[in-house]
N, C-alpha and C positions, 0 to 999 in steps of 0.2 A: 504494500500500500504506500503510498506516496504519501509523503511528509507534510502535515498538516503547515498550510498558511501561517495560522494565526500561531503557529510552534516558532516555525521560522522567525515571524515577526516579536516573537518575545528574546529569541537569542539574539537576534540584532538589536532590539534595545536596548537587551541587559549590558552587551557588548558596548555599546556609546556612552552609556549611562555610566556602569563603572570605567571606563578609561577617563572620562570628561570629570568624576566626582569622587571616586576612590570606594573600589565596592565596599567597603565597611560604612560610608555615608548611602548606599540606595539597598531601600527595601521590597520585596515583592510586591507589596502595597504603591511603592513609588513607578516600580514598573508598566504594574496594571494603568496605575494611572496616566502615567506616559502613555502607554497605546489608548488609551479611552476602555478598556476594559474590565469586566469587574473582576478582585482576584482569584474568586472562585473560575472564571475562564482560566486565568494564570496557572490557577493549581491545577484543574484537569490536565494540563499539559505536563505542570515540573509543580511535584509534592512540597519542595521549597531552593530556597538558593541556591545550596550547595546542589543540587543536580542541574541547575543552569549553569553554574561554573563549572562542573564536570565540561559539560557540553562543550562549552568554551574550549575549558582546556585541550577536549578532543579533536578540535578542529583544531588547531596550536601546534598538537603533538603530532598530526597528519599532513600539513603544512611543512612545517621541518623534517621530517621523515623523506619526505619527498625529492628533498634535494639535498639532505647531506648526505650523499654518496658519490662513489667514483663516477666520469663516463665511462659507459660501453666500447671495448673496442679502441681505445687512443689513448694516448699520455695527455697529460693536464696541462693547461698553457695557464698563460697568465691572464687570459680573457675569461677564464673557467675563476679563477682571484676574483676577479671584480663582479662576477656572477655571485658567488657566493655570499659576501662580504655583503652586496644590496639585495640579497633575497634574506641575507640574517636580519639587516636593518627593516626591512617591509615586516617582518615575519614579526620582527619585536614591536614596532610601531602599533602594528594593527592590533597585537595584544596587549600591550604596554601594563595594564592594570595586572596581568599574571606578576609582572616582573616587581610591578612597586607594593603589591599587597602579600607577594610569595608565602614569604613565613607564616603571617596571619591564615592564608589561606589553607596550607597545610598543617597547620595546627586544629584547624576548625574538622578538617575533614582525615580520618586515617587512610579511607581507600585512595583518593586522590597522593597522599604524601607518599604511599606507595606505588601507584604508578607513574609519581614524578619520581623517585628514585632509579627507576628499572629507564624511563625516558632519559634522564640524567648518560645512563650506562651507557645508551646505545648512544648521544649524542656524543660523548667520551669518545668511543668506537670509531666512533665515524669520523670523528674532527681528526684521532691519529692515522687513520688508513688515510686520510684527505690528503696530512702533512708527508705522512712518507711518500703517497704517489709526486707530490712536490719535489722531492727528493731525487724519484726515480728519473724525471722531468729535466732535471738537471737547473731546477727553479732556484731550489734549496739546501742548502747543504748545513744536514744537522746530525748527529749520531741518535739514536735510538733515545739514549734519558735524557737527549735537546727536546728531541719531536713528543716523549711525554710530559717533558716541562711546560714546552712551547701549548702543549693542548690542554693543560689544564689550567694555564696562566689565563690564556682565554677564554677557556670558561667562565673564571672568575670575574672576569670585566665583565662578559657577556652575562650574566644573570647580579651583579649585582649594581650593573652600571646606573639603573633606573631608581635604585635605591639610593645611589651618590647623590646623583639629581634633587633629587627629593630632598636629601639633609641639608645641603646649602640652602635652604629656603626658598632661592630666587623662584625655582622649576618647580616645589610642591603642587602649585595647582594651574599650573603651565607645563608641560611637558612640549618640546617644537623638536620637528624631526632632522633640525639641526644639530640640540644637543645632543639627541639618539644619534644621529650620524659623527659624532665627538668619539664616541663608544667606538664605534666600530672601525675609527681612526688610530685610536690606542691599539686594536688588537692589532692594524698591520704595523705597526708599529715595532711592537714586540719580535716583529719575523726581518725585521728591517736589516739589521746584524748579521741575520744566515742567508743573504738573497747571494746568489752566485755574480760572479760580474756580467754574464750574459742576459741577465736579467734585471739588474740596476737601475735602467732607463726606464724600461714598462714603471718599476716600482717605485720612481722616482712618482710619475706620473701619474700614479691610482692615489699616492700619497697626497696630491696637490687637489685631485676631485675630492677624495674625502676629508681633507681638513676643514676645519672649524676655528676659528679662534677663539682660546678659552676665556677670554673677555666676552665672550657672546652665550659661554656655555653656563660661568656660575655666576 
């Protein structure tokens, strides 16, 4: 059976509503009322929040699944770099509230906290086969506990960048996908040191598209 409308239309609000107000500020009640409906409609759909942020989350964890892996068939260029880098950026923007409410939110929920652990793993996975195929490439050049350093350095940008944001003040209830693009500036960052010289120039150049200046970020 095909996926009810009015279903649809409550994950896209809850979606706007918490990235724009910080889900720990909207409630079922405030959802319903955004769409015009009463929240008994709301609840036939989703028993209560946490199963709309499940929701959320799943379209999140299926969104990134999708693309952090090798291509088929060829070695990795440096245009495959810049793919990645703004499909992470889109991917966190468009969730943004996963990232500045994380803790709260896995606290609230066990089964969630658990399948963001096991998600955690696989994006781990991915991000080091990503890094060595770099390697293989002739992109990168880093030893095995570089390329596990390297991938779990940026992890740590990448999930807690939103929360930086947020503690300077300026960004709590501004988020601009400038300073999200700031984030994903640091991680190339971090790889800048092991770029091979054949590859220098590209990474000169992906570095000058994503920079920000941090007088615009805090």
């Amino acid at each position: 059976m095909a996926p009810s409308k009015t279903r649809d239309r409550i994950v896209a609000a809850s979606l706007a509503l918490f990235n724009g107000q910080g889900e720990r500020n909207v409630t079922t009640n405030h959802i319903a009322a955004h769409l015009g409906i009463s929240p008994g409609n709301l609840y036939y759909h989703f028993r209560n929040k946490q199963m709309i942020i499940a929701e959320l989350f799943a379209q999140y964890e299926e969104r990134v699944d999708s693309f952090l892996r090798l291509p088929v068939g060829r070695a990795l260029t440096m245009e495959d770099k810049t793919f990645y880098l703004e499909a992470l950026l889109a991917a966190m923007w468009h969730y943004r509230f996963l990232h500045r409410d994380l803790e709260h939110l896995l606290d609230a929920d066990t089964e969630l906290a658990e399948r963001y652990r096991a998600f955690a793993r696989r994006c781990l996975d991915g991000a080091r086969t990503i890094y060595q195929g770099f390697v293989e490439a002739g992109i990168l050049e880093v030893t095995p506990a570089q390329t596990e350093a390297l991938t779990l350095n940026a992890w740590i940008i990448m999930t807690s960048w939103v929360r930086f944001l947020c503690s300077t003040g300026t960004h709590s209830d501004n988020l601009s996908q400038d300073s999200m693009r700031r984030g994903i500036y640091q991680v190339l960052a971090l790889e800048s040191g092991y770029v091979t010289p054949s590859a220098r120039v590209a990474l000169e150049a992906l570095c000058e598209r994503l920079y920000v200046p941090l007088e615009q970020v805090l």
